[in-house]
Legacy VTK file of the C-alpha trace (Angstrom):
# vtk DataFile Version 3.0
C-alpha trace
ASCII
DATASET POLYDATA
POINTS 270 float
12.679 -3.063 -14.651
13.888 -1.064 -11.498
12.072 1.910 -10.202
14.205 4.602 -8.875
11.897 7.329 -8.205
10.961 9.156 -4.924
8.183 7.806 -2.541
5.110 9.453 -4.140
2.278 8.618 -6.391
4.511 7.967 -9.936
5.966 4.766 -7.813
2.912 2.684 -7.622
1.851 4.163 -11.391
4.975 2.706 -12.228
4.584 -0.749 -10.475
1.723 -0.913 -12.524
3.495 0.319 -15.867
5.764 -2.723 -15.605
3.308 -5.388 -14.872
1.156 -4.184 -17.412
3.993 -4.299 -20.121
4.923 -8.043 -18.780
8.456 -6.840 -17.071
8.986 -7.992 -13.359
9.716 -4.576 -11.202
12.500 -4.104 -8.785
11.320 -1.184 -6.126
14.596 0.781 -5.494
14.240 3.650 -2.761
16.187 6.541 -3.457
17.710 7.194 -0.130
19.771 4.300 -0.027
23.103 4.550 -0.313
24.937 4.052 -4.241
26.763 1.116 -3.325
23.739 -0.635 -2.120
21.388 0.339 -5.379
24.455 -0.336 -7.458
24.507 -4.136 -5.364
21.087 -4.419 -6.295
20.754 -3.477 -9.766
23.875 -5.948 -10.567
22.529 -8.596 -9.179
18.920 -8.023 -9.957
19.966 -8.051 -14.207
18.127 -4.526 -14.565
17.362 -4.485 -18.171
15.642 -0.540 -17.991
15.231 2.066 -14.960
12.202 4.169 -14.286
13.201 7.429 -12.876
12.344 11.358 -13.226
13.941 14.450 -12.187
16.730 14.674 -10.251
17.408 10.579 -10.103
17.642 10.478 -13.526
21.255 10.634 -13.190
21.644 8.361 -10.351
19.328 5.413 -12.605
21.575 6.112 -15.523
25.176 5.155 -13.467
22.721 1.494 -12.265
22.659 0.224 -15.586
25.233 -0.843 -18.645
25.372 1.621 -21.637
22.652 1.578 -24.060
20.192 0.209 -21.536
17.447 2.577 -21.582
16.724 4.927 -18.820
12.911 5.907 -18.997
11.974 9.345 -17.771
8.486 9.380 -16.863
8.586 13.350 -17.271
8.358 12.664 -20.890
7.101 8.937 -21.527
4.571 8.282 -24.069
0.849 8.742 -23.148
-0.627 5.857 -25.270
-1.031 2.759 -23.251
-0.906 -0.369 -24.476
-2.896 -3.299 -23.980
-1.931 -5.494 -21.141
0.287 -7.847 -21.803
-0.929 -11.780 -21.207
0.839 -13.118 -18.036
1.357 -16.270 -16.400
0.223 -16.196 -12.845
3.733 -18.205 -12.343
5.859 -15.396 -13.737
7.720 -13.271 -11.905
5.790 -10.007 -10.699
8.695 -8.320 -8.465
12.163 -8.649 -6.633
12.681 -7.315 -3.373
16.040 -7.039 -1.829
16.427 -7.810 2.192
18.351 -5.336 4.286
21.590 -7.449 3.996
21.516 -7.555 7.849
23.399 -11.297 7.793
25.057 -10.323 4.668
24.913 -9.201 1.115
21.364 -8.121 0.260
19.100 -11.509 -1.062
16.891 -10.399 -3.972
13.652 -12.588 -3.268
11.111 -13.222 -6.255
7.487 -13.224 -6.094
4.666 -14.303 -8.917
1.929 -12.872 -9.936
-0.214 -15.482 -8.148
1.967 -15.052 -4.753
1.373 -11.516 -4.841
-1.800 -11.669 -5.499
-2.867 -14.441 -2.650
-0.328 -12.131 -0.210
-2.720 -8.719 -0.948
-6.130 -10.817 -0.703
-5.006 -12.485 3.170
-3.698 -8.322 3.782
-6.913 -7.177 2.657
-8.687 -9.728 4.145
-7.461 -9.328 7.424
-7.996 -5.536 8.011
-11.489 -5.642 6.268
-10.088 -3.379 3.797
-13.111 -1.714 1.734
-13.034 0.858 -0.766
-13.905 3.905 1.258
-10.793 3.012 3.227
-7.800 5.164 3.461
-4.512 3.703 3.789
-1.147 5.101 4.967
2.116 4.709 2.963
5.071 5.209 5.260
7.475 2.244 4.663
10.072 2.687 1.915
8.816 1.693 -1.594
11.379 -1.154 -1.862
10.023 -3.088 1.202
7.119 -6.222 1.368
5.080 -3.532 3.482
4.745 -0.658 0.907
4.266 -2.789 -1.771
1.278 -4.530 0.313
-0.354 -1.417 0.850
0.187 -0.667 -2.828
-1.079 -3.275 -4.349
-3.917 -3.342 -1.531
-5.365 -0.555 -2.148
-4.766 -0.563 -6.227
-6.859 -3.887 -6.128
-9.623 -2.725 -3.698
-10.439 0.830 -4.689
-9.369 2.115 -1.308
-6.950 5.523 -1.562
-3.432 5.326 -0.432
-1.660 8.336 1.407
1.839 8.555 0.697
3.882 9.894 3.558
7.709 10.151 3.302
8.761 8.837 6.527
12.345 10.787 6.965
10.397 13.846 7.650
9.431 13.550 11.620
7.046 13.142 13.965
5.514 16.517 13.835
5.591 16.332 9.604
3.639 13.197 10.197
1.274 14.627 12.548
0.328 16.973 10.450
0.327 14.426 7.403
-2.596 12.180 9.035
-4.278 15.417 10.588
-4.932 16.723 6.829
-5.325 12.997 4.835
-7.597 11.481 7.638
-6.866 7.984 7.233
-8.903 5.253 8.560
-5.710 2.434 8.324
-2.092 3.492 10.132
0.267 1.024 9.060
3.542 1.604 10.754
6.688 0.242 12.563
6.556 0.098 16.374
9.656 3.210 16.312
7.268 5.399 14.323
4.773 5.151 16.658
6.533 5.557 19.860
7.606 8.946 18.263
4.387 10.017 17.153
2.818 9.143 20.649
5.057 11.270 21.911
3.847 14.111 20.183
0.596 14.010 22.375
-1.670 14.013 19.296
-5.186 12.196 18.900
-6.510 10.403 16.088
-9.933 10.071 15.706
-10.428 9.049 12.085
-8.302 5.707 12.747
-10.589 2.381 12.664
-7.260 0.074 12.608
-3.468 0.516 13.247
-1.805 -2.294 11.515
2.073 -2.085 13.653
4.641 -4.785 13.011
7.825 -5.068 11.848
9.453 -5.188 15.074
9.042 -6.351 18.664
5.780 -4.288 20.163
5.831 -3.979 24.555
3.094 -2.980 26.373
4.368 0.256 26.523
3.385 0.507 22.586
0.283 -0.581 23.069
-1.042 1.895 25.664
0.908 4.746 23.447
-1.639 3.651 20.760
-4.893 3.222 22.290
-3.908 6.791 23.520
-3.476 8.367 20.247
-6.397 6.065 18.207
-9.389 5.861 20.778
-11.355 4.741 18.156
-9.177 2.263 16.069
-8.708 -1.742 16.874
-4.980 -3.025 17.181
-3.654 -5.148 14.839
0.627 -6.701 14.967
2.108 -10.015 12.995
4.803 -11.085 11.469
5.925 -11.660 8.042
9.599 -11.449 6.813
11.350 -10.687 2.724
12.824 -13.693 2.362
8.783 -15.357 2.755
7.124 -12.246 0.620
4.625 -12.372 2.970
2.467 -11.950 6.575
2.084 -15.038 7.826
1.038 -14.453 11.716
-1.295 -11.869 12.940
-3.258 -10.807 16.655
-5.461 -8.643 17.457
-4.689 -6.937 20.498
-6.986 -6.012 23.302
-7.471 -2.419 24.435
-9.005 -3.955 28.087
-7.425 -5.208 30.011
-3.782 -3.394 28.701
-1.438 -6.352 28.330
1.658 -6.556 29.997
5.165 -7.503 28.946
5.858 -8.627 25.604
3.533 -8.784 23.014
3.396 -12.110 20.921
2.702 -12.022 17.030
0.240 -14.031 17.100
-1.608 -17.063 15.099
-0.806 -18.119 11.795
-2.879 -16.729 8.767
-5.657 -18.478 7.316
-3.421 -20.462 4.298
-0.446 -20.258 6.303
1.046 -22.932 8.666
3.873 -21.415 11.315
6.327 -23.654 12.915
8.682 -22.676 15.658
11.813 -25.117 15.421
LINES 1 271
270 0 1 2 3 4 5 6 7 8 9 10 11 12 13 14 15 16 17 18 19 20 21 22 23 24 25 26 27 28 29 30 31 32 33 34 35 36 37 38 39 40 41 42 43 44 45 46 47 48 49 50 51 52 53 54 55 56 57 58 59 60 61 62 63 64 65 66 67 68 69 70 71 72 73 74 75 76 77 78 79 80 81 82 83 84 85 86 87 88 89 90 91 92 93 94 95 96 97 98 99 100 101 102 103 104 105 106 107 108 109 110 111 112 113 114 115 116 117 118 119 120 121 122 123 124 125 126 127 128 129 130 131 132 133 134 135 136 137 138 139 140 141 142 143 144 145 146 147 148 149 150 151 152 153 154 155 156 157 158 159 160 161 162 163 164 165 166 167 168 169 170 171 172 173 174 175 176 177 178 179 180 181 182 183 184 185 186 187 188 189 190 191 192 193 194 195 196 197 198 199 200 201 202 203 204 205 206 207 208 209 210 211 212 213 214 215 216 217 218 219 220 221 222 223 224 225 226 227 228 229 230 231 232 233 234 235 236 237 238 239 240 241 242 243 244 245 246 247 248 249 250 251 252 253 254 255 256 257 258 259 260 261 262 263 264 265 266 267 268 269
């Protein structure tokens, strides 16, 4: 089932709505470009599309005729009960950026998934009075973490467009107060520049790309109260699989490495 909605709180309800009715999901973020959903949809077999509004359109043209196109503007209020699942069956697809080629589509299962959110939770001490930040696009292995993360832990999960700016986002984590700031290091080096503090940050989770020192002074600047967490995980893996902690004293210098391997996981560098 793909998911062509825009990144707010119907996405994750819809994540859900498929899992519960037994269908593997396939996150599609509606600011791609057609060709690339189009790619994706192909390849991915999409047997139905969830969509609303003005994407209704746009999730029709993704699928043959006669495949249903579910608009959750009008869907049906009675919920079934959950379908029975196998812990090997397929809970999602995710497509990679097609950065060495045509995009992959990489398959998790429900027990992968659910062994990727318990090491995520695990590692930022996620509790249910935690508040997490949603800023990554909705068809990438970091939104769907902090889905499912906060879905299975009772903590509440701000969802944040991220083509908005700096200054939108400011504002954004001025009003929601979260406590966890997951981000890329780019975001950050542009919300650092807008000189703002936050004081309501325990833990800024940053990764997805190379972090210098220069990040890591930009942070401790704008979280004086928050720990520093980076790592590593990649698509094609559907997973984190090395993580640091980074001091605040002394400042490091340089690059920053990724760290240790996860508890569960064993990294090799060949």
């Amino acid at each position: 089932v793909g998911i062509l909605l825009a990144h707010e709180a119907r996405f994750p309800a819809a994540m859900l709505a498929a899992s519960q009715a037994g269908h593997p999901f396939v996150p599609l973020d509606a600011t791609h470009p057609a060709a690339r959903l189009a790619a994706i949809a192909a390849d991915a077999g999409l047997a139905a599309v969830v969509s609303a509004g003005d994407l209704l359109a746009r999730a029709a043209s993704l699928v043959p005729p006669g495949m249903p196109v579910i608009d959750l503007a009008g869907a049906a209020q009675d919920v079934p009960p959950p379908a029975a699942t196998d812990p090997a069956a397929v809970a999602m697809v995710l497509y990679t950026s097609g950065s060495t080629g045509a995009p992959k589509g990489v398959f998790q299962d429900h027990r992968g998934l659910l062994h990727d959110v318990l090491q995520y939770a695990n590692a930022i001490h996620l509790a249910p009075d935690d508040r997490l930040t949603s800023l990554y696009s909705p068809a990438t292995a970091g939104a769907v973490r902090d889905i499912w993360a906060a879905l299975l832990t009772g903590a509440a999960l701000h969802i944040h467009p991220p083509q908005r700016g700096a200054v939108a986002l400011a504002a954004f984590l001025h009003a929601a107060a979260p406590s966890v700031f997951h981000a890329v290091p780019v975001v950050l080096r542009h919300l650092a520049a807008t000189g703002q503090v936050f004081a309501s940050l325990r833990l800024g989770y940053i990764a997805g790309d190379r972090l210098d020192a220069g990040d890591v002074a930009d942070f401790f600047r704008l979280a004086p109260n928050a720990l520093l967490l980076t790592g590593l995980g990649t698509t094609e893996a559907s997973t984190i699989y090395v993580q640091r902690f980074i001091p605040r004293e002394p400042l490091p210098t340089g690059r920053i490495p990724v760290g240790h391997a996860m508890p569960d996981r064993l990294a090799l560098l060949l």
